[in-house]
C-alpha positions as CSV (number, residue, x, y, z in Angstrom):
1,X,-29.8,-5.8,7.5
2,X,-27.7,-2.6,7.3
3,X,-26.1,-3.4,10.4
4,X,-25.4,-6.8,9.5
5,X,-23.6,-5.3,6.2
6,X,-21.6,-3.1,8.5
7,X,-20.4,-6.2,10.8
8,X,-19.6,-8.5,8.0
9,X,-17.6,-6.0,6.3
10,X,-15.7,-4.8,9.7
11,X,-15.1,-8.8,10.5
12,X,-13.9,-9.1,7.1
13,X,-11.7,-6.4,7.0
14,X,-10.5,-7.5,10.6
15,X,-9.9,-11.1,9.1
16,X,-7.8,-9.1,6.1
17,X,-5.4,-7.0,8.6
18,X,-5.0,-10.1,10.9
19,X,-3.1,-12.1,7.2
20,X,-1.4,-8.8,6.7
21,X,0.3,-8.3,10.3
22,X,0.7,-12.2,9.9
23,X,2.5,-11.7,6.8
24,X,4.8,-9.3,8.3
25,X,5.4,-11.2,11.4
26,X,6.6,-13.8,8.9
27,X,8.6,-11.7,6.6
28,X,10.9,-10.5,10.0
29,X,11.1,-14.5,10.5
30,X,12.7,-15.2,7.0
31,X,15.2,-13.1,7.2
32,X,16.1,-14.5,10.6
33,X,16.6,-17.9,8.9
34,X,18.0,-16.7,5.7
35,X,20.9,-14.8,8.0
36,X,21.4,-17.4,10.5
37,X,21.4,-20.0,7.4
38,X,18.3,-21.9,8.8
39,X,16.6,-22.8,5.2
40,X,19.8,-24.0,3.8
41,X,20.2,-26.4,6.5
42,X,17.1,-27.8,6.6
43,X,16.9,-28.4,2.9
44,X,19.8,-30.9,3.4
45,X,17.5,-32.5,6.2
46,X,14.4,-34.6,6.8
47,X,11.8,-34.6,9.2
48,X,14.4,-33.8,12.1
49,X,14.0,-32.1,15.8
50,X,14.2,-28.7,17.0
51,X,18.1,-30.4,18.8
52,X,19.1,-31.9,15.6
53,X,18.4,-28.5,13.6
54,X,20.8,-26.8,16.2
55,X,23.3,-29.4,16.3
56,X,24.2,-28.7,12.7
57,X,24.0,-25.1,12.7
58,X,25.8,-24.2,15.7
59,X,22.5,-22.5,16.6
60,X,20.7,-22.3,20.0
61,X,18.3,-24.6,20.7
62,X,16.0,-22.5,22.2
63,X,15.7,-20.1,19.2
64,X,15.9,-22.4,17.0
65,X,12.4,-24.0,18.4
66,X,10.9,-20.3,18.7
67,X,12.1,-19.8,15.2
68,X,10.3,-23.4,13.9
69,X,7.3,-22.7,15.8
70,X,6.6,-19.0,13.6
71,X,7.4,-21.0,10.5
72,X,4.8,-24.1,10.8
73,X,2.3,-21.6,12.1
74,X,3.3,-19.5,8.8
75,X,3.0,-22.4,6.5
76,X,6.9,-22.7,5.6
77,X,7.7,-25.7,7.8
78,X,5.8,-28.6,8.3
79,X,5.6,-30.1,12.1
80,X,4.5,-33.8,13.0
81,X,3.8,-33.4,16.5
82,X,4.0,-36.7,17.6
83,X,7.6,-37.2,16.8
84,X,8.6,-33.0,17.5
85,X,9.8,-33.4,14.2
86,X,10.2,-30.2,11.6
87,X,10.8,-31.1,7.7
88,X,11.0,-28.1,5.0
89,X,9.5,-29.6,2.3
90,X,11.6,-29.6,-1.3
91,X,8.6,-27.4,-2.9
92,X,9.3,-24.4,0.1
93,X,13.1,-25.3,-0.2
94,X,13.1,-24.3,-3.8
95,X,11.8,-20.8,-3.0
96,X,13.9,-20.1,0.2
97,X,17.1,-21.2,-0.9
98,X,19.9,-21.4,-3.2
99,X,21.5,-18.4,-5.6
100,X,19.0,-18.7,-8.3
101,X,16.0,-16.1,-8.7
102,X,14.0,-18.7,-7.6
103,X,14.9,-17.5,-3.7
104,X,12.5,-15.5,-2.1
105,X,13.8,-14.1,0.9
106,X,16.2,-11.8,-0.8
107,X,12.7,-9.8,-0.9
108,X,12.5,-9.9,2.6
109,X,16.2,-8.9,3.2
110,X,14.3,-5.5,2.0
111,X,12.7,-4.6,5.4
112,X,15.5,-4.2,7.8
113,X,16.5,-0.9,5.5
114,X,13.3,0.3,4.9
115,X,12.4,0.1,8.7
116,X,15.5,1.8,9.5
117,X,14.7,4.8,7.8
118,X,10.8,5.2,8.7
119,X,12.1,8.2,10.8
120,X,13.2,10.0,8.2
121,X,10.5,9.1,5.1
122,X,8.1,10.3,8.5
123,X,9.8,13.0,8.4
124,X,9.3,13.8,4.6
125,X,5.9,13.2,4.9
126,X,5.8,16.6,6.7
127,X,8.6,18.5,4.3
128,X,8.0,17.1,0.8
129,X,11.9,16.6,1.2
130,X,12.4,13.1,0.6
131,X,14.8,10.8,1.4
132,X,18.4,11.4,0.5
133,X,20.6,8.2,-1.2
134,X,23.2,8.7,1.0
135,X,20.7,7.2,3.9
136,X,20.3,4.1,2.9
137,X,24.4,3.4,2.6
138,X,26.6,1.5,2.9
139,X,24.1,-1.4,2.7
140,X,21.7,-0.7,-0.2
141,X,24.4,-1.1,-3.1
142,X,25.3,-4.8,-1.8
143,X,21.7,-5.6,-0.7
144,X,20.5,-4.8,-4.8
145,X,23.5,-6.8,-6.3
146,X,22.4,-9.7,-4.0
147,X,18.9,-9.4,-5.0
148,X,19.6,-8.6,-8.9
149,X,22.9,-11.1,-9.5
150,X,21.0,-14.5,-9.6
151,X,18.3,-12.9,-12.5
152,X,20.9,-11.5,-14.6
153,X,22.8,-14.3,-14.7
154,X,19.8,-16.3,-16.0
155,X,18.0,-14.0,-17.7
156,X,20.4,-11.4,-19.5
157,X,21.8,-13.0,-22.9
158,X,18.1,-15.1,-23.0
159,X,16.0,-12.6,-22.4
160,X,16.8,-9.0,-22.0
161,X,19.4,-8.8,-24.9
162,X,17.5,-11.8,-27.1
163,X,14.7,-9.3,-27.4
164,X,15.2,-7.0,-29.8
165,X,15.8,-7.9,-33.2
166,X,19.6,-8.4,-34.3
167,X,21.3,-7.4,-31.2
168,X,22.9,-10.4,-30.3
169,X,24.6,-10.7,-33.5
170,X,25.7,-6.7,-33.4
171,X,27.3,-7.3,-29.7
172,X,29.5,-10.4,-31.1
173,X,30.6,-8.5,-34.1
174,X,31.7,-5.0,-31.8
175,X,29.8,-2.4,-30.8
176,X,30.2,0.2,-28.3
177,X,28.2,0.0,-25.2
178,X,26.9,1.9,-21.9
179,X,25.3,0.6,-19.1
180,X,23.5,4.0,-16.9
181,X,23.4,2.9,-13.1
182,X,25.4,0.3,-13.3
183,X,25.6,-0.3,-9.5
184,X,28.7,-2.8,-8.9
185,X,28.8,-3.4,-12.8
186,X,27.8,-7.2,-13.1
187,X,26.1,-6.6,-16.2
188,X,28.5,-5.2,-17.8
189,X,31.2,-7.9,-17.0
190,X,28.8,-10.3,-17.9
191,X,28.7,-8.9,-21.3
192,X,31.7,-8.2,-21.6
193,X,33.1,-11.7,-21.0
194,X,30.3,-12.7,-23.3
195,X,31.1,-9.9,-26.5
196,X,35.1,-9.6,-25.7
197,X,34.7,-7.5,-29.1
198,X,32.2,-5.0,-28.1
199,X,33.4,-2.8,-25.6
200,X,31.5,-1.3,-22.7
201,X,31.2,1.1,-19.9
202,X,29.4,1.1,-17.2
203,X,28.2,4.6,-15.2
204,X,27.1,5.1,-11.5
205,X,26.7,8.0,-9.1
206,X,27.6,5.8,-6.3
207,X,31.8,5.8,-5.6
208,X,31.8,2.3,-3.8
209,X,29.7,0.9,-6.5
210,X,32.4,1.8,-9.1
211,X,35.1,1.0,-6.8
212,X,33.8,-3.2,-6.7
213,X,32.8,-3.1,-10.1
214,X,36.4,-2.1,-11.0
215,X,37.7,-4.7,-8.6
216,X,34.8,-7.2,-9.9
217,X,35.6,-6.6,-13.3
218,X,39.8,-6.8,-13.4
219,X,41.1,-8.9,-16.5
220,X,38.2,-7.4,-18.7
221,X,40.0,-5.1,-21.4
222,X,37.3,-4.4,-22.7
223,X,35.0,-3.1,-19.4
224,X,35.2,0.2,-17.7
225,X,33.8,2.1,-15.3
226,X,33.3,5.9,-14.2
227,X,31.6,7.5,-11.5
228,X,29.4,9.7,-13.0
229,X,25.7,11.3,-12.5
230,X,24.0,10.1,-15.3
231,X,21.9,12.9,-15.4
232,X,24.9,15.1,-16.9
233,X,25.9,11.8,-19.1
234,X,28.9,13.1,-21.7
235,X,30.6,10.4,-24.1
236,X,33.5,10.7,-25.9
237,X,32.1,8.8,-28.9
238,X,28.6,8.0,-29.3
239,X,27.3,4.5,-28.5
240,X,25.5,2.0,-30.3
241,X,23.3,0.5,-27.3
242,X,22.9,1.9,-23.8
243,X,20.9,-0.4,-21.2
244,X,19.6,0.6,-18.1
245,X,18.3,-1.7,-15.7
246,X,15.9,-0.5,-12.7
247,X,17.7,2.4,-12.7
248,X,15.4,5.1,-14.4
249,X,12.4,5.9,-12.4
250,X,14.2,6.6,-9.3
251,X,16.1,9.4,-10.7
252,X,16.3,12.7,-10.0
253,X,15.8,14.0,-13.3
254,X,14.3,10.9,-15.0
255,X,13.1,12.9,-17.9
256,X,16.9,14.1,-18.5
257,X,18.9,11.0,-18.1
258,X,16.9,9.5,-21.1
259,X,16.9,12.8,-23.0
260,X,20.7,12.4,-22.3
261,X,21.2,8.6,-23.1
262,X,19.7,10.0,-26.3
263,X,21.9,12.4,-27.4
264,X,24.6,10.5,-26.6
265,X,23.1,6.9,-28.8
266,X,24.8,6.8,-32.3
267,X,22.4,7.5,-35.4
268,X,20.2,3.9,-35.3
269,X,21.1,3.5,-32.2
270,X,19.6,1.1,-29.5
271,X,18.3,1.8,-25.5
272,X,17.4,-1.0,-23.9
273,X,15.6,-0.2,-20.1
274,X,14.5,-3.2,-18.2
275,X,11.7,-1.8,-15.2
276,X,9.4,-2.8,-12.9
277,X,5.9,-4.1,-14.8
278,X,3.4,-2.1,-13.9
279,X,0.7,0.0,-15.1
280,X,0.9,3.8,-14.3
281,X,-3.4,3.5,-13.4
282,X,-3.6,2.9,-10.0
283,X,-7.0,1.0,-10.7
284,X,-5.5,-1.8,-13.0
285,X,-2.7,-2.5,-10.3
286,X,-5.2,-3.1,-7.3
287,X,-4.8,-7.1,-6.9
288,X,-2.1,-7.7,-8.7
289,X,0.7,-10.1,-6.8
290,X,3.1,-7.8,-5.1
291,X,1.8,-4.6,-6.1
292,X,1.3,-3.1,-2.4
293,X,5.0,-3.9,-1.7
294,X,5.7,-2.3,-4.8
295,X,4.1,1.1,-3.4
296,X,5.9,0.1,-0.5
297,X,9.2,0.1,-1.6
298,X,8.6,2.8,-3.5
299,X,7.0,5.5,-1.0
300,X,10.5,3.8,1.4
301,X,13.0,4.2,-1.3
302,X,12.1,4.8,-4.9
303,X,10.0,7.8,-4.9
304,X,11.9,9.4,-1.7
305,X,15.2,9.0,-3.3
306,X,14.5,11.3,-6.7
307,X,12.2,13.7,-4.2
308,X,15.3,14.2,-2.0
309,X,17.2,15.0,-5.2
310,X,14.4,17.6,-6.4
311,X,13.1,14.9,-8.8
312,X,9.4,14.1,-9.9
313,X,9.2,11.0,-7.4
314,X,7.9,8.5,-10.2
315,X,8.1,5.8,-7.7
316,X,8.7,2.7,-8.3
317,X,5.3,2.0,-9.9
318,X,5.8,4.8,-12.7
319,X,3.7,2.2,-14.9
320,X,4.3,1.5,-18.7
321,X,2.0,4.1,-20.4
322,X,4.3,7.2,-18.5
323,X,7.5,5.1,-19.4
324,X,6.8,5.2,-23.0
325,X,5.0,8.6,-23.1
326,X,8.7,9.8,-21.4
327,X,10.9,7.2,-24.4
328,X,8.9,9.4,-26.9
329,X,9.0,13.2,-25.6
330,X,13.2,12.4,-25.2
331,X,13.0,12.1,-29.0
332,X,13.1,8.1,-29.7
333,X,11.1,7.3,-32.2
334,X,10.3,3.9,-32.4
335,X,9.6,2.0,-28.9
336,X,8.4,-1.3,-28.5
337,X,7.5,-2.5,-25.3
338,X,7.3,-6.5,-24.1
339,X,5.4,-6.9,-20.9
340,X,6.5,-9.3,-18.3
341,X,9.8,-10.6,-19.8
342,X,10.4,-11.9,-15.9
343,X,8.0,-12.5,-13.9
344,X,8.7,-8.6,-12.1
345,X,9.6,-6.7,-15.1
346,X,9.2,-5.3,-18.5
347,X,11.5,-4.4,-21.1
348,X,11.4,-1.8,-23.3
349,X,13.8,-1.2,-26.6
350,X,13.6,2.0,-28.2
351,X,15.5,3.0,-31.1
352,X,17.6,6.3,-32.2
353,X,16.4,7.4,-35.4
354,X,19.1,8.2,-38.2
């Protein structure tokens, strides 16, 4: 009996690596179609041929039936095979294409950068090092604006900002407002073309991320932008709400960026941080959707980034309980957190006493 226990549990495990290098196999396969423009095509299409597919895409035939072949096999595409016929049904469509959140593959656009540098988070795995930001440039600003745009623009003014009590309101009437880690400063133009009262500036350490959101954000009196590490954030005047969104746990000095944002928050002042959902427990993570390319991402990115920088090396699963345990020891007083306002992330509003 023991050494049937043994066999089941190596066939199972066998059975469980097979899915994952499937998965994978898959995931190289999306972002094939999603650059080549494969899923937006065939969501304008019906059950059609492998020819037909490359007729209207310009594509090669050939590839294009190599391509079709890893996606019904994967479950995305459907195949009928009397007729040779491929149809990607509206459900799938609605998840592979389009600019909404609703898309997908912008998760898979992840894995060209990561695999790029395996050489060198390889190589921290011997040092300690980390990973320097600079690495993972030019690409990584654009590829998070791509991936971040389409959530923000639902999600923002309904979600993140409806949270907390009275904001809304505050923004319309004027306040003064900083975004830390802006990136190419979407959120800030979105607010700003929302609150053309308040006015807001958005920080960054990256110097192409500040250069489009100036360019992005031209026409908007009321929207600035500075290059800036927010770990050494100064202001002029204090501010009546900072946000921050994904842009904490990667840091360098985590711990004094929001010690920072805190001295520099006006008496009753607001911080609004929108981060990853997790829990900081390892335990309570294990089968949770996504969570190993969570750990993923973070041991590729995340964590490396603020090790390379001489940082703790959160990563990207820091977890609630050490995100409000760190909101608390940089002096805010009241924090409230609200789990899962997207599907990805929770949102946490904590308040400058005064």
């Amino acid at each position: 009996m023991a050494d049937e226990a043994v066999f089941d549990k190596a066939k199972a495990f066998t059975q469980l690596m097979v899915r994952h290098l499937e998965g994978a196999a898959v995931s190289i396969m999306l972002e094939v179609g999603r650059r080549v423009g494969l899923f937006e095509a065939m969501a304008q299409m019906d059950a059609v041929t492998s020819a037909e597919i490359a007729a209207k895409t310009g594509l090669s035939e050939r590839y294009v039936r190599e391509w079709l072949a890893a996606m019904v096999c994967g479950g995305i595409v459907e195949y009928v095979a009397g007729d040779r016929t491929y149809r990607l049904p509206r459900e799938h469509a609605a998840g592979l294409t389009g600019s909404s959140s609703r898309n997908l593959t912008g998760m898979a656009e992840m894995f060209p950068l990561m695999s790029r540098v395996i050489p060198d988070v390889v190589e921290a795995f011997r040092t300690g090092r980390g990973v320097p930001y600079s690495a993972y440039q030019p690409d990584f600003t654009g590829l998070m604006d791509r991936r971040s745009r389409p959530r923000y623009e639902e999600l923002l003014f309904s979600a993140y900002l409806a949270k907390p009590a009275g904001l809304l309101p505050r923004l319309e009437s004027g306040i003064r407002v900083a975004d830390v880690g802006c990136g190419t400063g979407h959120c800030i133009s979105l607010m700003a073309r929302r609150f053309p009262t308040s006015t807001f500036v958005g920080y960054d350490i990256s110097e192409d991320g500040i250069a489009e959101a100036r360019a992005s954000a031209r026409g908007l009196a009321n929207a600035s932008f500075v290059v800036q590490d927010v770990g050494r954030l100064e202001a002029p005047a204090p501010f009546d709400l900072i946000t921050a969104f994904d842009a904490i746990h990667d840091q360098a000095d985590p711990a004094g960026v929001l010690s920072r944002i805190r001295a520099v928050l006006a008496p009753g002042g607001m911080f609004v941080m929108v981060d990853v959902w997790a829990s900081s427990e390892l335990a309570d993570n294990v089968g949770v959707p996504m969570a190993p390319y969570l750990y993923t991402i973070s041991t590729m990115h995340c964590m490396s980034v603020s090790l390379a920088g001489g940082g703790p090396g959160l990563g990207t699963a820091w977890g609630h309980q050490v995100a409000t345990a760190m909101l608390r020891a940089a002096g805010f007083t009241d924090v409230q957190l609200f789990e899962r306002v997207d599907p990805a992330n929770s949102l946490y509003v904590a308040r400058a006493g005064g």
